[in-house]
PDB file of N, CA, C and O in Angstrom:
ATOM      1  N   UNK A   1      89.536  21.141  16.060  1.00  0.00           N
ATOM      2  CA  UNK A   1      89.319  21.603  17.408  1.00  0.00           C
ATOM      3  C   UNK A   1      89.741  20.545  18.418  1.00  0.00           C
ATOM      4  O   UNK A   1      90.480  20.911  19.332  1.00  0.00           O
ATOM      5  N   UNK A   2      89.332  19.205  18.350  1.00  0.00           N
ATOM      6  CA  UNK A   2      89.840  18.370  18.934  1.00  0.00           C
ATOM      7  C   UNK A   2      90.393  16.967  18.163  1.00  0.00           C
ATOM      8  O   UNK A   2      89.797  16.163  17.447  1.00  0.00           O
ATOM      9  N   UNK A   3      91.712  17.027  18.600  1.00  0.00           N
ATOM     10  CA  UNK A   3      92.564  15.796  18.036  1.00  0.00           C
ATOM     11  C   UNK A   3      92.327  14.321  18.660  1.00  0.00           C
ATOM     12  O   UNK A   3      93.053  13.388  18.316  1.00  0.00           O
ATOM     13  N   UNK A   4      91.393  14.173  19.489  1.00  0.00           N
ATOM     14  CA  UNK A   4      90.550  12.764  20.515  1.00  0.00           C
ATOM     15  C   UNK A   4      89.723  12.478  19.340  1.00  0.00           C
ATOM     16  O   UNK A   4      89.809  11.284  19.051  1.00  0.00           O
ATOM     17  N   UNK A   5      88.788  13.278  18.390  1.00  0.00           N
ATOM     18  CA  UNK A   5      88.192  12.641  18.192  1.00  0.00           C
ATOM     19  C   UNK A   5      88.231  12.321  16.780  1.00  0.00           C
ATOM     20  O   UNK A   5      88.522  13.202  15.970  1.00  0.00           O
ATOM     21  N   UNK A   6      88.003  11.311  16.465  1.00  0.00           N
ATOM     22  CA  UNK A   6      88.365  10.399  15.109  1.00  0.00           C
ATOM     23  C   UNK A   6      87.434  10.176  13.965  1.00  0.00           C
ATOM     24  O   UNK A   6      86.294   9.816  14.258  1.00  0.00           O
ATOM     25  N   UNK A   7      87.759  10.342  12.635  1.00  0.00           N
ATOM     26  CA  UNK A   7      86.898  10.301  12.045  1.00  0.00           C
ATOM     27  C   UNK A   7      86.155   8.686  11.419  1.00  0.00           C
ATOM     28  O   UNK A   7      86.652   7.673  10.927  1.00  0.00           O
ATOM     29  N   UNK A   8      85.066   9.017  11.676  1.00  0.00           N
ATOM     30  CA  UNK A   8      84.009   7.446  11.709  1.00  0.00           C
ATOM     31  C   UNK A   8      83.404   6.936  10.297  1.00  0.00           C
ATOM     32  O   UNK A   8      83.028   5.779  10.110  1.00  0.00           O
ATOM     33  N   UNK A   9      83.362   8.104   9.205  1.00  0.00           N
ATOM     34  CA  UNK A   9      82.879   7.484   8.216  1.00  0.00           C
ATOM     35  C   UNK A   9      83.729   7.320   7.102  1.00  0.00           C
ATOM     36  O   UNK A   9      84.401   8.158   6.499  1.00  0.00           O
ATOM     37  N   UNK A  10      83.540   5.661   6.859  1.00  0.00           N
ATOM     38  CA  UNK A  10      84.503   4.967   6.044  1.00  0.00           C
ATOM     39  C   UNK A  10      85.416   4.046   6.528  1.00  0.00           C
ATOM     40  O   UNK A  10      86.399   3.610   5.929  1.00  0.00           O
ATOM     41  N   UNK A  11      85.033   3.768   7.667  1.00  0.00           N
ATOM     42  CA  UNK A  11      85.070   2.603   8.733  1.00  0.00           C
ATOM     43  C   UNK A  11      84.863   1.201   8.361  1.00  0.00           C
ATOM     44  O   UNK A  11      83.654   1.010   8.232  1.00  0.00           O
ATOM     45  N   UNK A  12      85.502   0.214   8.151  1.00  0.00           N
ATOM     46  CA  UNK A  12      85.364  -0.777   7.818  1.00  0.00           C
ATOM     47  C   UNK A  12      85.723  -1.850   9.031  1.00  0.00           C
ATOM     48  O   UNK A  12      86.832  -2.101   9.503  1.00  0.00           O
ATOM     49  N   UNK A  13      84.258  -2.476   9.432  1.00  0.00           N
ATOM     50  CA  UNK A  13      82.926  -2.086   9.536  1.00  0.00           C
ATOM     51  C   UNK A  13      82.498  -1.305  10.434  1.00  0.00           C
ATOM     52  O   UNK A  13      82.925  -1.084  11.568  1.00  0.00           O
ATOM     53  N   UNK A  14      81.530  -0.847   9.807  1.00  0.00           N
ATOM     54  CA  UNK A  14      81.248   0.455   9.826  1.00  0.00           C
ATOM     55  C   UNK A  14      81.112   1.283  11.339  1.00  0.00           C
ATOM     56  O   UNK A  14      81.201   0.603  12.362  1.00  0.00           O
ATOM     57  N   UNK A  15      80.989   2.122  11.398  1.00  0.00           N
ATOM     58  CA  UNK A  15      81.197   2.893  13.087  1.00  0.00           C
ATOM     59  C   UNK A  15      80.120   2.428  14.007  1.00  0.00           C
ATOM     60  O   UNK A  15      79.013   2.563  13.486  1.00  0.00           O
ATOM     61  N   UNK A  16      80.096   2.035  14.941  1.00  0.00           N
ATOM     62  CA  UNK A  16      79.010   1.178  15.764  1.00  0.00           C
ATOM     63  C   UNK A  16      78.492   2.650  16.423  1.00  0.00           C
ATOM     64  O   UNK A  16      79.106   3.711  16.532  1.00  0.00           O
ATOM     65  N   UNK A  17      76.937   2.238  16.869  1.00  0.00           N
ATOM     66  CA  UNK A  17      76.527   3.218  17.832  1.00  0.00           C
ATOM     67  C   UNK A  17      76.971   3.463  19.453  1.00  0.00           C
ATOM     68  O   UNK A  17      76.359   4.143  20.276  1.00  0.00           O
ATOM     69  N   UNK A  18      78.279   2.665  19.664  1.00  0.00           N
ATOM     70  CA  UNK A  18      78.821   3.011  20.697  1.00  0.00           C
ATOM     71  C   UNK A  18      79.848   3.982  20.269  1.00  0.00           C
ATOM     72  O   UNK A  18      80.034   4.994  20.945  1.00  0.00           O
ATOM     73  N   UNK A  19      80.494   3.764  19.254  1.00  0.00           N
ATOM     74  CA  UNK A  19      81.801   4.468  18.480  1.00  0.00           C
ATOM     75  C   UNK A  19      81.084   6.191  18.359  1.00  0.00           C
ATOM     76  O   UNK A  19      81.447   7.241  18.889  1.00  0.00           O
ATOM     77  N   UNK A  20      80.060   5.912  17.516  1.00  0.00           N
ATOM     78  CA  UNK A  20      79.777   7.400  17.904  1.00  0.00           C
ATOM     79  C   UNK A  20      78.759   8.290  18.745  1.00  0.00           C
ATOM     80  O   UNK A  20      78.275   9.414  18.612  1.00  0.00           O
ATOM     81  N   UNK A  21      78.651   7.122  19.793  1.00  0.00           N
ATOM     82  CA  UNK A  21      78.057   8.317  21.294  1.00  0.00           C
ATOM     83  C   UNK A  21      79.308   8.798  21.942  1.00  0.00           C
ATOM     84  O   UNK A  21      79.523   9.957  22.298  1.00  0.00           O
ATOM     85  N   UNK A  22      80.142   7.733  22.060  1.00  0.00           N
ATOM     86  CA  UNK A  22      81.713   8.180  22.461  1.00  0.00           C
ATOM     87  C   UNK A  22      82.532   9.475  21.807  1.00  0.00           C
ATOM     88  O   UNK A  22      83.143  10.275  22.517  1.00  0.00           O
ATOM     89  N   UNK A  23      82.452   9.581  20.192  1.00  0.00           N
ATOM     90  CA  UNK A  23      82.662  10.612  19.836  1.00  0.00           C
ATOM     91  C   UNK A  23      82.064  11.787  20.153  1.00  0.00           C
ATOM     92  O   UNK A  23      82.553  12.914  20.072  1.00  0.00           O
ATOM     93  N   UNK A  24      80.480  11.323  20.690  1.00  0.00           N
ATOM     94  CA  UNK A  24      79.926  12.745  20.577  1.00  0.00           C
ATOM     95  C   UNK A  24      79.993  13.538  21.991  1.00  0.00           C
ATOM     96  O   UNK A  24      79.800  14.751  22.065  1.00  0.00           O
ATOM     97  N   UNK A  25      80.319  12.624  23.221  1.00  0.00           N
ATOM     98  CA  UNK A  25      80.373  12.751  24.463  1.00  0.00           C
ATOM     99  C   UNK A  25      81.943  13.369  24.531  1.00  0.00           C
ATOM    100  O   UNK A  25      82.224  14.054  25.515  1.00  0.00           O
ATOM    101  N   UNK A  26      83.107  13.103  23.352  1.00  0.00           N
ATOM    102  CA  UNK A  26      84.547  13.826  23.646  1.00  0.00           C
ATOM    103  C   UNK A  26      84.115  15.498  22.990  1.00  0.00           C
ATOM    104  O   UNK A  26      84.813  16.489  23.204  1.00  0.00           O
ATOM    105  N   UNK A  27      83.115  15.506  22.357  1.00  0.00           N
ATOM    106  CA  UNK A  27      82.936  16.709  21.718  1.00  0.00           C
ATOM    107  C   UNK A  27      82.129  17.775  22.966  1.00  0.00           C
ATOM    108  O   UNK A  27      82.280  18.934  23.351  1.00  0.00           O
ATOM    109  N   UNK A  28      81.243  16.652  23.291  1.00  0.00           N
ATOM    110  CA  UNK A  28      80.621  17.595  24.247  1.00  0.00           C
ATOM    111  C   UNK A  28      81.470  18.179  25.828  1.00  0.00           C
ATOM    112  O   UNK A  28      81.360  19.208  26.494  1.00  0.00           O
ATOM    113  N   UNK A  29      82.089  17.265  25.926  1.00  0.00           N
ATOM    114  CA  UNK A  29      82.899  17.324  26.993  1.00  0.00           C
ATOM    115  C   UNK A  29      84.233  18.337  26.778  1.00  0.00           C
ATOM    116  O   UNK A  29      84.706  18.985  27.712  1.00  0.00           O
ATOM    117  N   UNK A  30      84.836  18.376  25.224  1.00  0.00           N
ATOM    118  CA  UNK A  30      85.529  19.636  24.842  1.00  0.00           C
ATOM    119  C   UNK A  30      84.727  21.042  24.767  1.00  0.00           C
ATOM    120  O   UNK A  30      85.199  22.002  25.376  1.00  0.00           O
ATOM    121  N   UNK A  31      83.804  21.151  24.204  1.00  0.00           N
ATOM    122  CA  UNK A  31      82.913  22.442  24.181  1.00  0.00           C
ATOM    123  C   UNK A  31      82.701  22.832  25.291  1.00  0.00           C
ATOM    124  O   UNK A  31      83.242  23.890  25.611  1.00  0.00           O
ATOM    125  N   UNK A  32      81.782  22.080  26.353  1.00  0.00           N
ATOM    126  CA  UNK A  32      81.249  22.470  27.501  1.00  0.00           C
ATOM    127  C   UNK A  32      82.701  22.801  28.893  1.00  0.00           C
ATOM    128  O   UNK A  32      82.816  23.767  29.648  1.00  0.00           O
ATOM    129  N   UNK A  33      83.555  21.606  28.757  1.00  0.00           N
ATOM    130  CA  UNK A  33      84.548  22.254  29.701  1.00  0.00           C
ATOM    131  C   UNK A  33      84.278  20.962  30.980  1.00  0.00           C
ATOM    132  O   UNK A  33      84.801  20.654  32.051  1.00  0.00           O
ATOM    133  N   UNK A  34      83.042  20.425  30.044  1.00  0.00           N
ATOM    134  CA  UNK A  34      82.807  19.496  31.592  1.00  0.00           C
ATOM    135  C   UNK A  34      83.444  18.153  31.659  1.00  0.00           C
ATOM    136  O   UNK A  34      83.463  17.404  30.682  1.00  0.00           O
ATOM    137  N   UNK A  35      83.834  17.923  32.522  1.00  0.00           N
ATOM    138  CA  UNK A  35      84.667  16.520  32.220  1.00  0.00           C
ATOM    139  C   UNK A  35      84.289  15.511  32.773  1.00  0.00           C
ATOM    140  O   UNK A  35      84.873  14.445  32.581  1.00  0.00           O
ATOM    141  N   UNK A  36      83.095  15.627  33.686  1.00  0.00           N
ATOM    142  CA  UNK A  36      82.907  14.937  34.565  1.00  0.00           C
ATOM    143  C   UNK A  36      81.706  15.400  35.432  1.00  0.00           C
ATOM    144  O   UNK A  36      81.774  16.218  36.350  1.00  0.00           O
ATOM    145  N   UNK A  37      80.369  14.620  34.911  1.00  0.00           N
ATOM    146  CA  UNK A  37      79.161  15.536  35.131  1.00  0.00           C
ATOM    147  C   UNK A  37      78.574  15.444  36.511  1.00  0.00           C
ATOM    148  O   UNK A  37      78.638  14.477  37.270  1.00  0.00           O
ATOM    149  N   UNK A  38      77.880  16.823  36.754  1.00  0.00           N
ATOM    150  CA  UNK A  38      77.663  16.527  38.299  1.00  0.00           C
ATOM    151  C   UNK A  38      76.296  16.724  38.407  1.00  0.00           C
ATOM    152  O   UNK A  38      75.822  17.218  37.384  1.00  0.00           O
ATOM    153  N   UNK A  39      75.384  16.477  39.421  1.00  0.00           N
ATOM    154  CA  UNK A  39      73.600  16.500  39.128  1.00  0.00           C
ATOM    155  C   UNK A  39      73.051  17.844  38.718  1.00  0.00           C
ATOM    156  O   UNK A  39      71.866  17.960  38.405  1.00  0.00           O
ATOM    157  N   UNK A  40      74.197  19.238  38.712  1.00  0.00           N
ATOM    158  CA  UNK A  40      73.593  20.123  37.640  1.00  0.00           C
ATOM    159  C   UNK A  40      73.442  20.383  36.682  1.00  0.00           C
ATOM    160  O   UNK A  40      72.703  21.213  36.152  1.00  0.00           O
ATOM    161  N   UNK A  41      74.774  19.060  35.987  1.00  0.00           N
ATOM    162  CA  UNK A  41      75.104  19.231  34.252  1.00  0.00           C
ATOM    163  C   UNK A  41      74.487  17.923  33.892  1.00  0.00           C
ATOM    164  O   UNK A  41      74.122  17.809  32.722  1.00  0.00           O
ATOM    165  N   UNK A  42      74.311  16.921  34.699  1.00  0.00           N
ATOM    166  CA  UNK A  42      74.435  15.789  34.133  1.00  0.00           C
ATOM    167  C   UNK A  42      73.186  15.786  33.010  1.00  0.00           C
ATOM    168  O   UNK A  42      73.422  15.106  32.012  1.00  0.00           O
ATOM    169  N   UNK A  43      71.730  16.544  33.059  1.00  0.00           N
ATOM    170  CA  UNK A  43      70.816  15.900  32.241  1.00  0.00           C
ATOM    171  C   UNK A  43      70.764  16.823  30.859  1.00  0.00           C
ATOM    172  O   UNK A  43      70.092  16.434  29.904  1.00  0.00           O
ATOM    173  N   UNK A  44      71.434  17.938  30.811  1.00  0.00           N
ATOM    174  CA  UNK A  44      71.913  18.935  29.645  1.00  0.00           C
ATOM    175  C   UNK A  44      73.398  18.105  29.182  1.00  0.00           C
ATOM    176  O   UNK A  44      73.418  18.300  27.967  1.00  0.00           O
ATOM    177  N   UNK A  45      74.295  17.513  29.430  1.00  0.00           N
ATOM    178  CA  UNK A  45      74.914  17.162  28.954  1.00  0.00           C
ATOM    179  C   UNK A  45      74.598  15.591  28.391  1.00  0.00           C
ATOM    180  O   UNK A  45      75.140  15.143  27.381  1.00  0.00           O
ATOM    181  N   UNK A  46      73.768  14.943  29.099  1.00  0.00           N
ATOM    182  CA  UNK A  46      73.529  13.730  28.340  1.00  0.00           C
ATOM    183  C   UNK A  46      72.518  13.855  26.928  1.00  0.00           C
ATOM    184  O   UNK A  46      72.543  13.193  25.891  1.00  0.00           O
ATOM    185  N   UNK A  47      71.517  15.129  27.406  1.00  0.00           N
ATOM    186  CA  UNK A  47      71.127  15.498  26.325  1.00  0.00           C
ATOM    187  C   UNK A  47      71.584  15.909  25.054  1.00  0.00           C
ATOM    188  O   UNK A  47      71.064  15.584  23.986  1.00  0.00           O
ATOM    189  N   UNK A  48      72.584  16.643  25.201  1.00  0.00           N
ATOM    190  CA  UNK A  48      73.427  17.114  24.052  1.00  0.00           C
ATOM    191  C   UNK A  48      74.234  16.025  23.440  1.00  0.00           C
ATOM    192  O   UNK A  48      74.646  16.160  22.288  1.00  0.00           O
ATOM    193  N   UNK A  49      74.520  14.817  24.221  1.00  0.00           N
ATOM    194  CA  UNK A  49      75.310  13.795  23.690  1.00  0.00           C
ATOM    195  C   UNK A  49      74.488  13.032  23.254  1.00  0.00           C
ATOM    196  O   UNK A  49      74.967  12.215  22.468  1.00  0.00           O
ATOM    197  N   UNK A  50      72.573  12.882  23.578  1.00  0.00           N
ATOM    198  CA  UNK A  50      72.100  11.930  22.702  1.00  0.00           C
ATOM    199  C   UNK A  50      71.668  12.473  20.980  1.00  0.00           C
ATOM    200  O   UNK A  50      71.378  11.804  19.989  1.00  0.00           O
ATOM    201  N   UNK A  51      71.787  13.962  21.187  1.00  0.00           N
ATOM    202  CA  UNK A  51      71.646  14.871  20.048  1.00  0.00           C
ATOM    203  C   UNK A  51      72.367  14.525  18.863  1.00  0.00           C
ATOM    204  O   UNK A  51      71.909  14.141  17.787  1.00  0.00           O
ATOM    205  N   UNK A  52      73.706  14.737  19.245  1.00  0.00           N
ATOM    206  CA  UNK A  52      74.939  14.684  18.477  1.00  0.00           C
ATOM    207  C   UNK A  52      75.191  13.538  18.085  1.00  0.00           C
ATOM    208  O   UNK A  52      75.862  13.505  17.053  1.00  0.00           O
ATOM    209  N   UNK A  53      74.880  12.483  18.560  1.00  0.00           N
ATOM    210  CA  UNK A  53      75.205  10.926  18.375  1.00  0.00           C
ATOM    211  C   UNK A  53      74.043  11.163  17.615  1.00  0.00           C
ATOM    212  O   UNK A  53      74.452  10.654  16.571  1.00  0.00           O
ATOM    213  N   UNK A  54      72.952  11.534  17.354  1.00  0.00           N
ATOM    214  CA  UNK A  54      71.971  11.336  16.369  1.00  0.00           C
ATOM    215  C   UNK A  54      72.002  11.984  14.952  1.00  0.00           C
ATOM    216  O   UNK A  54      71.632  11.431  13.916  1.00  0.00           O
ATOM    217  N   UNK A  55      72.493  13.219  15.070  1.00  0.00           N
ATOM    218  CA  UNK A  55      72.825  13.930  13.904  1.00  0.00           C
ATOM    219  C   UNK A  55      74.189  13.625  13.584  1.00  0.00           C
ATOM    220  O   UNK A  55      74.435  14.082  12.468  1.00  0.00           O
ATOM    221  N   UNK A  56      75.420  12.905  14.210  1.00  0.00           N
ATOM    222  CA  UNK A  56      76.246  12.591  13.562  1.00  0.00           C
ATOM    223  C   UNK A  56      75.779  11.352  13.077  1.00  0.00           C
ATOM    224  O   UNK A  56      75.942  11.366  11.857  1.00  0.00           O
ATOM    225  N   UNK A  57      75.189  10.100  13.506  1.00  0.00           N
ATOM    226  CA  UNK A  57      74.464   9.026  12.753  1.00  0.00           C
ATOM    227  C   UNK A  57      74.000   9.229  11.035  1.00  0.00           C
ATOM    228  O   UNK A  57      74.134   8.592   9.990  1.00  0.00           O
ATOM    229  N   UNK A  58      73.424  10.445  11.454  1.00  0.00           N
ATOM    230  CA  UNK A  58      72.207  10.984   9.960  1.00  0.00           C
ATOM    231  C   UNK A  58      73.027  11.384   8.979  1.00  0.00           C
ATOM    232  O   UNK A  58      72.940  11.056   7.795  1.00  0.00           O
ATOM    233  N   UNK A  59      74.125  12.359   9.648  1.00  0.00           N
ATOM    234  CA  UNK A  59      75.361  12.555   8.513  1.00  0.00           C
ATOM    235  C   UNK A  59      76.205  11.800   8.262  1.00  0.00           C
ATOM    236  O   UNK A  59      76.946  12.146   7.342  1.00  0.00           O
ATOM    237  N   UNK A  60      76.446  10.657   8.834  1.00  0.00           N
ATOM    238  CA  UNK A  60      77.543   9.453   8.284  1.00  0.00           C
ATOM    239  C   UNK A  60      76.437   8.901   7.256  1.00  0.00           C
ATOM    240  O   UNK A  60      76.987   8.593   6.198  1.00  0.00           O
ATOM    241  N   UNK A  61      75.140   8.695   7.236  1.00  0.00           N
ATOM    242  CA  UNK A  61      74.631   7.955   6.334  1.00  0.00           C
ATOM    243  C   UNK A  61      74.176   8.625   5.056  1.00  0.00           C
ATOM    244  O   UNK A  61      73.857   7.957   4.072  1.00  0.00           O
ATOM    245  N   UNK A  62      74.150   9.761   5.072  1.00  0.00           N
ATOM    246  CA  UNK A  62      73.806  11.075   4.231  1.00  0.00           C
ATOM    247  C   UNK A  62      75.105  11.243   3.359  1.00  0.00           C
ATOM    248  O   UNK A  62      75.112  11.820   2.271  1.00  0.00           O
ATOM    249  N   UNK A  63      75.849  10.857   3.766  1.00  0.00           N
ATOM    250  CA  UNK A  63      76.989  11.168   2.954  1.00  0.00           C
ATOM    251  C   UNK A  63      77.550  10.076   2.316  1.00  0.00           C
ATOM    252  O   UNK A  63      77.672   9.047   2.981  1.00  0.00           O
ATOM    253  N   UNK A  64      78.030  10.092   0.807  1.00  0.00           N
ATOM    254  CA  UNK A  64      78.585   9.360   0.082  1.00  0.00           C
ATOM    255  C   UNK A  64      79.751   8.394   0.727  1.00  0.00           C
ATOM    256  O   UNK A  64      80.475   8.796   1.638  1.00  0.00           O
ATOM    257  N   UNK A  65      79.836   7.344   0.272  1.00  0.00           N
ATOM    258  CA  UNK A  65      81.136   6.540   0.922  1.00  0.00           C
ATOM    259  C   UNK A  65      82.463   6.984   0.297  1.00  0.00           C
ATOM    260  O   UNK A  65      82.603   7.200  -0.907  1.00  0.00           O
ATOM    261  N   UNK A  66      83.551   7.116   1.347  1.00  0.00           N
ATOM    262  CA  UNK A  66      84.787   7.496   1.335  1.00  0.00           C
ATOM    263  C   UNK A  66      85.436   6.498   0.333  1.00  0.00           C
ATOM    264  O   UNK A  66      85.390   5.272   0.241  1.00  0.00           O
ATOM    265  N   UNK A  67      86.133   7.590  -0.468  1.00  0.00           N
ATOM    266  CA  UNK A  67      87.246   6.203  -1.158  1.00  0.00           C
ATOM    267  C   UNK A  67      88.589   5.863  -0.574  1.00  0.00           C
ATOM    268  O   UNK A  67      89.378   5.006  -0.973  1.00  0.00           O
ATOM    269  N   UNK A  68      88.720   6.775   0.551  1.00  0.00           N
ATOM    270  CA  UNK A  68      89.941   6.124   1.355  1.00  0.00           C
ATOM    271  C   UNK A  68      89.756   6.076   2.337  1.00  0.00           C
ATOM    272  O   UNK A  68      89.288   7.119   2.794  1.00  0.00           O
ATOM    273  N   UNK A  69      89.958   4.943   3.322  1.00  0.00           N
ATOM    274  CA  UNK A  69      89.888   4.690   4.673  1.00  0.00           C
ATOM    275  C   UNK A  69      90.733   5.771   5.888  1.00  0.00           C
ATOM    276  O   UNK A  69      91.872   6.154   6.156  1.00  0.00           O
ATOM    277  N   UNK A  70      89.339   5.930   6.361  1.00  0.00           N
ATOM    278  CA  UNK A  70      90.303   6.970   7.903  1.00  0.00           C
ATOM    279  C   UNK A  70      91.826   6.429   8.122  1.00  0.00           C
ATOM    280  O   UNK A  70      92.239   5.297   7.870  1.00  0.00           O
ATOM    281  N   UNK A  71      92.611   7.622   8.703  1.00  0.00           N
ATOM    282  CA  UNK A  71      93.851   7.148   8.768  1.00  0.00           C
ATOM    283  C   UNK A  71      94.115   6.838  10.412  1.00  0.00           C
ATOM    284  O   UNK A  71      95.062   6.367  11.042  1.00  0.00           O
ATOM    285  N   UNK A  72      92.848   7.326  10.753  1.00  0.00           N
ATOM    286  CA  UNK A  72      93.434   6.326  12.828  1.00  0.00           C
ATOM    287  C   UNK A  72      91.731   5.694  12.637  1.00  0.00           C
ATOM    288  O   UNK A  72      90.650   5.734  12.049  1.00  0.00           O
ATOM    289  N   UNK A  73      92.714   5.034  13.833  1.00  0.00           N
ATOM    290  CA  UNK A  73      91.659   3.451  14.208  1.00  0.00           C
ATOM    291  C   UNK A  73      90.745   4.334  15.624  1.00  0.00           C
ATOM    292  O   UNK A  73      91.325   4.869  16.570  1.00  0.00           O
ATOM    293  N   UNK A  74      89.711   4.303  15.490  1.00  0.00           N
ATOM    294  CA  UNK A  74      88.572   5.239  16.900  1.00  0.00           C
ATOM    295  C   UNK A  74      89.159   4.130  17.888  1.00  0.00           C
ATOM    296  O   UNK A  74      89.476   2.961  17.667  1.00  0.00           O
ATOM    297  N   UNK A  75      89.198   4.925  19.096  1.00  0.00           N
ATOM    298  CA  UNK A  75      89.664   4.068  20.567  1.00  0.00           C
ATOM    299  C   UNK A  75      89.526   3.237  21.007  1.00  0.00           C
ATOM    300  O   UNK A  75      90.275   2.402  21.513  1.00  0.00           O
ATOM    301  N   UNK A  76      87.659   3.411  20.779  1.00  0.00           N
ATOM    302  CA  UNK A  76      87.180   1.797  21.445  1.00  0.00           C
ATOM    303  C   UNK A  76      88.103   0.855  19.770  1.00  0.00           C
ATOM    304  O   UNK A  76      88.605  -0.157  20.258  1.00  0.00           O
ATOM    305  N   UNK A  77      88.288   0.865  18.877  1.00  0.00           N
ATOM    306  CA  UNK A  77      88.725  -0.129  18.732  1.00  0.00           C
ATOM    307  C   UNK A  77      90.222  -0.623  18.636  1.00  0.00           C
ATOM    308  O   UNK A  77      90.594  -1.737  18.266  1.00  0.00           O
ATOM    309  N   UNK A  78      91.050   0.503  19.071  1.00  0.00           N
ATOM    310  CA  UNK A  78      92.490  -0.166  19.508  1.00  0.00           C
ATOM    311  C   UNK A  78      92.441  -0.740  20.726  1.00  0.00           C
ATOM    312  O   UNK A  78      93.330  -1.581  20.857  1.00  0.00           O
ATOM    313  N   UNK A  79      91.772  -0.616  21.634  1.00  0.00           N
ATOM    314  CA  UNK A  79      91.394  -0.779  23.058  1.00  0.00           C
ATOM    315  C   UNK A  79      91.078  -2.296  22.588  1.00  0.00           C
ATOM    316  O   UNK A  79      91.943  -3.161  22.732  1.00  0.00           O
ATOM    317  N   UNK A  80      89.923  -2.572  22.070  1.00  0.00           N
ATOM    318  CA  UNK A  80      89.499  -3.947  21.589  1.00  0.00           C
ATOM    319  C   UNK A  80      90.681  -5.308  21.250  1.00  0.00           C
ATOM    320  O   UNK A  80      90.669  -6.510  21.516  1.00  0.00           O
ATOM    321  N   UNK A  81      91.650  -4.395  20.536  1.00  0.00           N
ATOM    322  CA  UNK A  81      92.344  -4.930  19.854  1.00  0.00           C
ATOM    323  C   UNK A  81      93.704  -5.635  20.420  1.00  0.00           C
ATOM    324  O   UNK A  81      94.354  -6.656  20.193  1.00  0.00           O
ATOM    325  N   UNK A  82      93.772  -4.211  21.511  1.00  0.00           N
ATOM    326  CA  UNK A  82      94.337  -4.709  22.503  1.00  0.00           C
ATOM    327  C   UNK A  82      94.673  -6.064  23.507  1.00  0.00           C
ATOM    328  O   UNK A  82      95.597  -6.737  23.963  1.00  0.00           O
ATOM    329  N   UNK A  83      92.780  -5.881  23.478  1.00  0.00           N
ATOM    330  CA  UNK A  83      92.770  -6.989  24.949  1.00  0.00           C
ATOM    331  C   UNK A  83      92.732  -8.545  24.387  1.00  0.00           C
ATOM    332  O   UNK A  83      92.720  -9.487  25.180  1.00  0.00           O
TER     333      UNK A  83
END
């Protein structure tokens, strides 16, 4: 559904809890349409992004480790890599 967002488990080291509120905020921001929250969306959309960053947390750790490493690098860390 969306090609922004990158897959986090099997990350070496491992996906930080900034890596995936960021993921979960491109998800929410694809679903909802919102791109840019305003004081009617802002506390339903931060909500849904502290949701998702939590249940994607539970399922990266729930799940067995990958035997092959993701094939893209998540943003914040080409960005990092960058500077």
């Amino acid at each position: 559904m969306c090609r922004n967002i990158t897959t986090l488990r099997g990350l070496e080291p491992v996906a930080t809890e900034e890596e995936i509120i960021a993921a979960a905020r491109q998800y929410c921001r694809k679903v909802s349409g919102v791109q840019k929250t305003s004081a009617a969306t802002e506390e339903a959309f931060e909500r849904a992004v502290a949701i998702i960053a939590e249940a994607t947390t539970d399922l990266i750790a729930a799940l067995p480790p990958r035997k092959v490493a993701p094939k893209s690098e998540p943003p914040l860390r080409r960005l990092a890599r960058q500077a």
